[in-house]
Each structure stands twice: as C-alpha cells, then as structure tokens.
C-alpha positions as CSV (number, residue, x, y, z in Angstrom):
1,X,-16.1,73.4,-48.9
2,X,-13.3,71.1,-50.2
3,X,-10.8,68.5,-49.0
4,X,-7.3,69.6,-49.6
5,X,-3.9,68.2,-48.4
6,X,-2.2,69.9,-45.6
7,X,0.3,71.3,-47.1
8,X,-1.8,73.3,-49.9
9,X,-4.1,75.1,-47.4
10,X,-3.4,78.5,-47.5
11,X,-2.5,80.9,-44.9
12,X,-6.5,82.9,-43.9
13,X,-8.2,80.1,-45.3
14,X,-11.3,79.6,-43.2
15,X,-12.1,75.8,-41.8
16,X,-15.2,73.6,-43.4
17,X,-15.5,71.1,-40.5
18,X,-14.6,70.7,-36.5
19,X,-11.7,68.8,-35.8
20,X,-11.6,67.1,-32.6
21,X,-9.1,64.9,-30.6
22,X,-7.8,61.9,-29.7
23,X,-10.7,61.9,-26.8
24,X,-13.8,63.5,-29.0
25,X,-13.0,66.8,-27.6
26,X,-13.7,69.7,-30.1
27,X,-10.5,71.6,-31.6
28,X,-11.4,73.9,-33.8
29,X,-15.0,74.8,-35.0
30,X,-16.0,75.4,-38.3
31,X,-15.6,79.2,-39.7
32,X,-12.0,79.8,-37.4
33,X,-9.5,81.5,-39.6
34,X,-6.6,79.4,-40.2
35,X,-2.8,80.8,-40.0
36,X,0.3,79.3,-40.6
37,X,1.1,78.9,-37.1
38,X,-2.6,77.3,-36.9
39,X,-2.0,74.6,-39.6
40,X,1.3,73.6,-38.0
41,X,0.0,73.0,-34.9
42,X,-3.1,70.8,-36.6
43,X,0.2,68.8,-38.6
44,X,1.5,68.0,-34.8
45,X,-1.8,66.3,-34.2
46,X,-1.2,63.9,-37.3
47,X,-4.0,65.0,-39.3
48,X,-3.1,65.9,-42.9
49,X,-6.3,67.0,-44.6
50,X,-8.4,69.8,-44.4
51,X,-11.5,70.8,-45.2
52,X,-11.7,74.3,-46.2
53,X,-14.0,77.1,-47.8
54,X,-12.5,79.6,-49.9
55,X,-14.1,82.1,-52.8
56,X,-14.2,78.2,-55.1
57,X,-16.0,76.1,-52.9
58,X,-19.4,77.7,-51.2
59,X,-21.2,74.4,-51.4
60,X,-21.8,72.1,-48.0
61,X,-21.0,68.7,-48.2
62,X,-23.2,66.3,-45.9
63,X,-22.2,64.0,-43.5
64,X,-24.0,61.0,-44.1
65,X,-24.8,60.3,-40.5
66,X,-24.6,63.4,-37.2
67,X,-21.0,64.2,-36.4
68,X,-22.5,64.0,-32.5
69,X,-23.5,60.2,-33.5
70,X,-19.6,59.6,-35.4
71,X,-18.3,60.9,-32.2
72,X,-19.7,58.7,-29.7
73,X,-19.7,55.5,-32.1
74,X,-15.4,56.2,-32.2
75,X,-15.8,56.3,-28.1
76,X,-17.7,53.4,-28.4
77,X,-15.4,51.5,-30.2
78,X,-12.1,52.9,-28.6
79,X,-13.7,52.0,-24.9
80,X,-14.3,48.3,-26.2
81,X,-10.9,47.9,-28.2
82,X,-8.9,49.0,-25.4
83,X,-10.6,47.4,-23.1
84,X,-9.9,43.8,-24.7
85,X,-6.1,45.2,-25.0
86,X,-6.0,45.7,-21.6
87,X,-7.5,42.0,-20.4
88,X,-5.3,40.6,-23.3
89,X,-2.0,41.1,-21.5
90,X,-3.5,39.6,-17.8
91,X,-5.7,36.4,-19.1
92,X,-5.6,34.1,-21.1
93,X,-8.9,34.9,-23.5
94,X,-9.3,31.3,-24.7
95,X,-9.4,30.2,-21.6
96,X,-11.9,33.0,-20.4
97,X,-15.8,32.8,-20.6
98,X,-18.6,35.4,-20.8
99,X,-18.9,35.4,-17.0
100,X,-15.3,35.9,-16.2
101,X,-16.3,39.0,-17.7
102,X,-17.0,42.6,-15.3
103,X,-20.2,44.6,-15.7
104,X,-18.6,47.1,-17.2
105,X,-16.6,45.2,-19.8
106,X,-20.0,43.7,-21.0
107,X,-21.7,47.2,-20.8
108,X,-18.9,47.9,-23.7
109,X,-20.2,45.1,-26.3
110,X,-23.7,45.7,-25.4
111,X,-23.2,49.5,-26.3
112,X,-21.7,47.8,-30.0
113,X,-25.6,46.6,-30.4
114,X,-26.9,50.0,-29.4
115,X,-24.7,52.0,-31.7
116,X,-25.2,49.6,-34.6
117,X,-28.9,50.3,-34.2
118,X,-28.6,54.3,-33.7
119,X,-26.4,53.7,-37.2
120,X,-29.3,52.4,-39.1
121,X,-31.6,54.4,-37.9
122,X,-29.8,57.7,-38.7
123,X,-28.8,56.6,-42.5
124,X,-32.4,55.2,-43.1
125,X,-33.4,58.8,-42.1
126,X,-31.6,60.4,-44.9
127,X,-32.8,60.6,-48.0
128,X,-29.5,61.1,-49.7
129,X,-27.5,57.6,-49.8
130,X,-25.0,59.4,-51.9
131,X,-21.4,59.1,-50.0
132,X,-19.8,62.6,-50.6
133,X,-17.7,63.2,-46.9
134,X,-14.3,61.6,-46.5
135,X,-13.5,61.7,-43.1
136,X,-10.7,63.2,-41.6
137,X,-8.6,60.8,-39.5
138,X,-6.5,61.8,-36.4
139,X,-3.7,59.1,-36.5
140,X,-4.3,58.0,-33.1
141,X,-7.5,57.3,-33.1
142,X,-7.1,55.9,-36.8
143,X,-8.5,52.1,-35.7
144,X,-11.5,53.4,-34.0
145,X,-12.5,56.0,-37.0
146,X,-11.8,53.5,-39.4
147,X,-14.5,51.4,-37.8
148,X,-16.8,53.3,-37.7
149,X,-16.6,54.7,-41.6
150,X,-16.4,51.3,-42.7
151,X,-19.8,50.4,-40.6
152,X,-21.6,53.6,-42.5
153,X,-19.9,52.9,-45.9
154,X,-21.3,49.2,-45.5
155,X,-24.5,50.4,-44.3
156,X,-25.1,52.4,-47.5
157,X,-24.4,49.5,-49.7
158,X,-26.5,47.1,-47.3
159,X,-29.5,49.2,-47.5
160,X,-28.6,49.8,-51.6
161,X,-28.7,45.7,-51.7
162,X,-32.5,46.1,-49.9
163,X,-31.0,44.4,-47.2
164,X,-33.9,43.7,-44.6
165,X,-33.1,45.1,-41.0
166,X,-31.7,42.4,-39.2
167,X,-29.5,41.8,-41.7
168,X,-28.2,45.4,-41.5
169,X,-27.7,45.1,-37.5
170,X,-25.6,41.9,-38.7
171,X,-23.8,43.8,-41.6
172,X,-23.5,46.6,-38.4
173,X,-22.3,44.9,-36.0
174,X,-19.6,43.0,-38.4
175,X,-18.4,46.0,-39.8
176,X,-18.1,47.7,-36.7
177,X,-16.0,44.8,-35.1
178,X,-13.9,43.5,-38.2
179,X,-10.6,44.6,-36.5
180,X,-11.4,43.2,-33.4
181,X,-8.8,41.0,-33.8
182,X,-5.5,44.1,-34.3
183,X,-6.3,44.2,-29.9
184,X,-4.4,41.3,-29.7
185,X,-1.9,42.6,-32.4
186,X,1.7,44.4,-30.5
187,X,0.6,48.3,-30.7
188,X,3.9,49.0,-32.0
189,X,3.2,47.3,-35.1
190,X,-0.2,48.8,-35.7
191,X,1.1,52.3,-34.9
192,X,4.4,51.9,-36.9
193,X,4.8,54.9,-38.9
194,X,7.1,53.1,-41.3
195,X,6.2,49.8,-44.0
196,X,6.0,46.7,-42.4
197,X,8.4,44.1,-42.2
198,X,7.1,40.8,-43.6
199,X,7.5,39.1,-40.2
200,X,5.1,42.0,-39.4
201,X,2.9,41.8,-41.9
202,X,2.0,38.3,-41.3
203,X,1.7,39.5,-37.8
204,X,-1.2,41.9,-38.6
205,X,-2.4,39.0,-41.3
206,X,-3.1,37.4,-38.0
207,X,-5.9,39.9,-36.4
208,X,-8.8,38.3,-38.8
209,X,-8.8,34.7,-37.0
210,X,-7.7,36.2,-33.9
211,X,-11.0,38.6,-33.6
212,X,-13.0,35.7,-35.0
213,X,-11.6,33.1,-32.2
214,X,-12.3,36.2,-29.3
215,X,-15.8,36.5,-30.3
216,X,-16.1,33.0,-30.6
217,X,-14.9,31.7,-27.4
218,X,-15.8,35.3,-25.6
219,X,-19.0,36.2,-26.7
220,X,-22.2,34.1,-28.0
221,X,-24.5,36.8,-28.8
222,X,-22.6,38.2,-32.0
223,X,-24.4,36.8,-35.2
224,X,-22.5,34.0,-37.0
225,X,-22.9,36.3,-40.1
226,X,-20.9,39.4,-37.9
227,X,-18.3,36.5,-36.7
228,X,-17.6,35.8,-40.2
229,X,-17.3,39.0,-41.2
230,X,-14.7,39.3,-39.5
231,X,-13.0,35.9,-40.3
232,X,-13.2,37.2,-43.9
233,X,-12.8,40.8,-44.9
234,X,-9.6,40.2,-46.2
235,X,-10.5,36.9,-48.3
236,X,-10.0,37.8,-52.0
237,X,-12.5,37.1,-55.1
238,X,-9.7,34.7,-56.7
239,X,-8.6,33.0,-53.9
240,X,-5.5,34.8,-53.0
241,X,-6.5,37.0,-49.7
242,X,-6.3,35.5,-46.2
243,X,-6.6,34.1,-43.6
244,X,-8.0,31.0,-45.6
245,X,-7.7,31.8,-49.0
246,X,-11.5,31.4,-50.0
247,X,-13.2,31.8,-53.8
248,X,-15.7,33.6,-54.9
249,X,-19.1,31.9,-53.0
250,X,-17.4,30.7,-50.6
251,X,-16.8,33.9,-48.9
252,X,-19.6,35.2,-46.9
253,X,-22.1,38.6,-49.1
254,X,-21.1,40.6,-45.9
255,X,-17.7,40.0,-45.9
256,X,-17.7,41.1,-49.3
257,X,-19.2,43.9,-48.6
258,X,-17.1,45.1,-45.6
259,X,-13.9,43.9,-47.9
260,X,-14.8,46.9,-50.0
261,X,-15.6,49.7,-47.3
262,X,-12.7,48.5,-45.4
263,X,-10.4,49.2,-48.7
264,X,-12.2,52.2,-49.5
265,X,-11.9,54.1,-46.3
266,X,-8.6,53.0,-46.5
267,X,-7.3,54.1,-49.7
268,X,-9.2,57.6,-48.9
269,X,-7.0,57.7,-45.3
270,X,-3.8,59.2,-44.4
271,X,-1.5,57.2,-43.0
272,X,1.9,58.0,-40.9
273,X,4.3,56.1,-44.3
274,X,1.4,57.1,-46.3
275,X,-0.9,60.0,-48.0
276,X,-4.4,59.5,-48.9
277,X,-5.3,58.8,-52.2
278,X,-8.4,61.1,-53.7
279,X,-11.7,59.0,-53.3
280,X,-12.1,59.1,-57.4
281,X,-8.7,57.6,-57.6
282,X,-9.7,55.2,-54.5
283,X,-12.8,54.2,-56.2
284,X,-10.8,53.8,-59.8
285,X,-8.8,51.5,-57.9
286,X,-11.6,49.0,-56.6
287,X,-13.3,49.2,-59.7
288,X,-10.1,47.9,-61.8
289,X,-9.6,45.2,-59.1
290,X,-13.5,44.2,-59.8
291,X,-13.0,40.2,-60.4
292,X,-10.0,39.9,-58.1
293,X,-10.3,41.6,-55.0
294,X,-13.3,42.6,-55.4
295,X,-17.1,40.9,-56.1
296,X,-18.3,42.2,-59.5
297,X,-22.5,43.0,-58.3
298,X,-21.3,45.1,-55.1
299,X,-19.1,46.9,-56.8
300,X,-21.2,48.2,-59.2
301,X,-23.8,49.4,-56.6
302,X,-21.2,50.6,-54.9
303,X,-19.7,52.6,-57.5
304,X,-23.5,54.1,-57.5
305,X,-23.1,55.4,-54.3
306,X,-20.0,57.2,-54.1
307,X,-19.9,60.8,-55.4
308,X,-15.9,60.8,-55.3
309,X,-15.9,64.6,-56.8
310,X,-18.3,66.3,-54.9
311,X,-19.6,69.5,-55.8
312,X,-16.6,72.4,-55.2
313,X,-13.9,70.1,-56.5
314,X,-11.8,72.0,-58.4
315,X,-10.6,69.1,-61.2
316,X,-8.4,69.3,-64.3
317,X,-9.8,68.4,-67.6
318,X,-8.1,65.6,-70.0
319,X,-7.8,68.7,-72.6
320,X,-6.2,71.2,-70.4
321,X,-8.9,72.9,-69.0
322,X,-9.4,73.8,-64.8
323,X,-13.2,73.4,-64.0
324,X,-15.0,73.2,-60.5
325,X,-17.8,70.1,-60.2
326,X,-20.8,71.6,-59.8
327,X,-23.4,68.4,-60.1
328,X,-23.1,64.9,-60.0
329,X,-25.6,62.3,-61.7
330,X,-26.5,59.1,-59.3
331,X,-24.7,55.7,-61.2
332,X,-22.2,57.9,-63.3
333,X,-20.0,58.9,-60.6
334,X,-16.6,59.8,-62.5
335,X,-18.7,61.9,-65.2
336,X,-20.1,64.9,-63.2
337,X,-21.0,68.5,-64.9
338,X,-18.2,71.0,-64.5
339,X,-18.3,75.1,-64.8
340,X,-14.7,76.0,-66.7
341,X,-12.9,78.5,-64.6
342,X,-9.6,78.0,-67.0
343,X,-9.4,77.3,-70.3
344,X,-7.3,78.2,-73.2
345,X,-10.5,78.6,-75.1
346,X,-11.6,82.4,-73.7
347,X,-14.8,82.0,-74.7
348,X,-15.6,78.9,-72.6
349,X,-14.6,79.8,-69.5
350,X,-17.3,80.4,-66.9
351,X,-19.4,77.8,-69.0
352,X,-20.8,74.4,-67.8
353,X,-19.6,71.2,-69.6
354,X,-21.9,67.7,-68.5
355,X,-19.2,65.1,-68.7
356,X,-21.8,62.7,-69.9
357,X,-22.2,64.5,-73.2
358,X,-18.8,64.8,-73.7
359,X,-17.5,61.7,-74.0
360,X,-13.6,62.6,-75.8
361,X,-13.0,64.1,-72.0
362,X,-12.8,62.7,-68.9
363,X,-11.0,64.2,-65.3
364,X,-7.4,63.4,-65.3
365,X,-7.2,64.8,-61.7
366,X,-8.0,66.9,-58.3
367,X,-6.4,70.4,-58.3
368,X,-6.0,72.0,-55.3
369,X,-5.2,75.7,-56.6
370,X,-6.8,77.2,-59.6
C-alpha cells in the first residue's frame, strides 16, 4: 500500500485502509474498488489522502497500535473535549470544583487514565517501534485524531528514552490532553478553513494556559508533569515559543517531547487552507529546526524512529531515476534501499540501489505515478 493525495488516485484503484466517520463508524473497508464517483464523495467528507494498493505497492504497512484501540481513544477524547465545550458556555470553570462535576462528566477523564494505559500496553506489545503509518485525518474530527497520534508518536519516543512506566502514563496522559485548552477556544476559529487573523492567532496562542488553568483548578489527579505538558508544548528551544517564552532546561523533557509529535503529526496532516506535507519532508523539517524549535537529544532518537518512506514508496532519485523503497535501515531513515523501475540507464532498471552505499544520491522526492 501507499499514501497518495486525493487527487492522484486513480479511477479502479483498490483501498489500503477503512475510513471511518466523524462518529467511528466504518465507510469503506479495505479491498472496495474505488471510482471516480467514489473518490468524490470521500473529498465531501474532507479527507484528502488515500491509502491505496495498486500493481507498485503489495507491501502492508503497520499500524503501530489496533485501529479498534485508535477508534475508541478518538471517542474518548471527542466525548471529553466536547463535554468541557459544552459546561464552558453555562459555568464559570474557575469558579467550579471537582464536585460541581456529574458522574458522567468525571467517567470522561477517568476513561483518559484507562486509554493512556491500554496505549502503553498495546505499543510495549509490538516489537516494531518503527513509525511507518500516517494517519488519515477526517477534518472534523481533526482535534481528537490529532490527539491521539501525538499520544502514540510520544509514546514511541518515551519508551525509545527507556522511560520507566509511570513516566509513560504521565507522558500519556499529557500528550493526550495538550489541547485541552482549544475547548475554551470559539469553534469558528479552530474550524476556520482559511489562515488566521493575528487577532486569532493569539487567540488560539491562548489554549496552552487555558488547558493548564482547567486542569488545575478542575482536576487534581492529573500529574504535574501532564499539567505542564500542556502549559508547554508550544515553548521553543531558544526562547521564542509561547505561552511563556521558556529556554532550553527550563522547559519540561515531556513537553519537549510532545512539542515534536505535536509538529510532526501536524506537518504530516491535511488541513482545510492546507495540504499535508510527506512525512520525509516533515521530518527534514524538524530536523533543520533541531536547536531552535526543537531539543537536539530527542530529535535524534526521534529521527531513529520514523521510517518516513516506507516500503512501496515510489520516490525520485537526485540523478533522474524513478525507484520504489523497498527496505529501510533503523537510525538512517532518509537513506533506504530502492529497486529502479525507471532509469535512463537500461541496464539498471529493475536493480536495487542501498542509499547508504551511495552516497552522490539522495531522494529528491515522493512520486505518486511512475
């Protein structure tokens, strides 16, 4: 299988992965044959990407953690976020305590916990830490998705880091919650297909202290390291993020960590003003900001972790050349061995190339036809 944009899936191509809806309901299953009048009705639904197989890309690419488990982590999230939009516009929330609080509202946070742990559990099971799978995003339900990714994306580089377990329910739990804070943001500027205004922006510049201050005031069983996760996943290496404009130690190893997943999974996301960029591109992009944005030791394990051309990518060559990825070798991420399926060179093609023996070529980019 192979991600590919929308627009260059072609008309009998047959789809990789389910796509569900805005309520975890299953669309299409994996295998239907997809017609034109198919992939305009998946456009109306906001989602953009495909995964596809066709005669170049007979390989399967992994979930990292059980799409059943993705699914009901999203509910999970969606329930709780909503939930805290909905008491937002009747109560006051700084003036509201644990116990103004009804069953059910508090059956949504401890259902964070239980999710966090299922998580953990499910990604310690796997042998492979290796993140091939982008996930594809419905735009509605982009918050909640997001969440979740960037809870398994900070997961993997958690347990990378040896991170004992409690720390990882911590890392969890942060991760999980880190936009908390867009609840008490005006939907309209969360959901607005177009750039933001900079009266908007600082708006949404807000939802950091704001989530921070909820689970503060709201909720006392959240770990001060998952509060400040939260407080800080937009704080910069040198001192120029927000909301407090902390420096390098000063910023809380979780929050760093989340910082990157939460860029990642962003980067790799299509969004309603914009595309998604391809996750070698993404991860080019947070290892060029290493220094800045970004803390220099988890970026490099990191960068160990991500597989961003996973095997059935069909990629063009810095000399010309059309290859597919075949293999990928663990800390050399953007070097992977390729089989030549064009090539100028006759005699080459159908050959594998390892990218770590030749050194004078690198991948200039993703092809989507070959």
């Amino acid at each position: 299988m192979r991600l590919v944009p929308i627009e260059c899936v072609k008309n009998d191509s047959l789809l990789a992965k389910t796509i569900y809806d805005e309520e975890g309901r299953i669309l299409l299953r994996p295998g239907v044959r997809l017609t034109d009048s198919l992939i305009k009705k998946i456009k109306q639904l906001h989602i953009f990407s495909l995964y596809i197989i066709d005669e170049y890309s007979n390989y399967e690419i992994e979930d990292i953690i059980k799409p059943e488990l993705r699914q009901k982590a999203i509910k999970v999230i969606k329930q709780t976020f909503t939930d805290i939009e909905r008491v937002s516009l009747i109560h006051d929330l700084k003036k509201r305590s644990l116990s103004d609080y009804s069953k059910e509202e508090l059956d949504y946070f401890e259902s964070i916990n239980d999710i966090a742990e299922e998580l953990i559990e499910n990604i310690l099971s796997n042998k492979n830490l290796l993140i091939s799978l982008v996930d594809i995003k419905n735009m509605d339900n982009y918050t909640y998705q997001h969440s979740v990714n960037v809870a398994v994306l900070s997961l993997v580089l958690g347990i990378s880091l040896n991170f004992p377990k409690y720390k990882l329910i911590q890392l969890c739990t942060g991760a999980l919650l880190h936009d908390i804070g867009k609840s008490f943001i005006d939907k309209d500027i969360i959901l607005k297909p177009d750039r933001l205004t900079p009266e908007e922006f600082e708006k949404i510049k807000s939802h950091p202290y704001k989530g921070y201050e909820f689970l503060g005031n709201i909720y006392d069983d959240v770990s001060s390291n998952s509060k400040l996760i939260v407080l800080q996943h937009h704080e910069r290496i040198d001192g120029l993020g927000y909301p407090f404009g902390l420096k390098g130690d000063k910023i809380n190893s979780m929050a760093k960590i989340v910082s990157i997943a939460d860029v990642y999974d962003a980067l790799t996301s299509d969004r309603p003003y914009k595309r998604a960029m391809c996750p070698s591109d993404a991860l080019e992009y947070i290892m060029s900001n290493t220094g800045t944005f970004f803390d220099y030791e988890m970026v490099k394990v990191f960068s160990r972790v991500i597989v961003p051309f996973p095997n059935g990518t069909i990629v063009c060559l810095s000399n010309g050349d059309i290859g597919i990825v075949q293999d990928t070798v663990p800390n050399y991420p953007l070097r992977p061995s390729v089989k030549i399926l064009k090539s100028m060179n006759e005699d080459i093609i159908g050959s594998n190339i390892n990218l770590l023996n030749e050194l004078s070529i690198v991948i200039s980019g993703i092809q989507y036809e070959a």
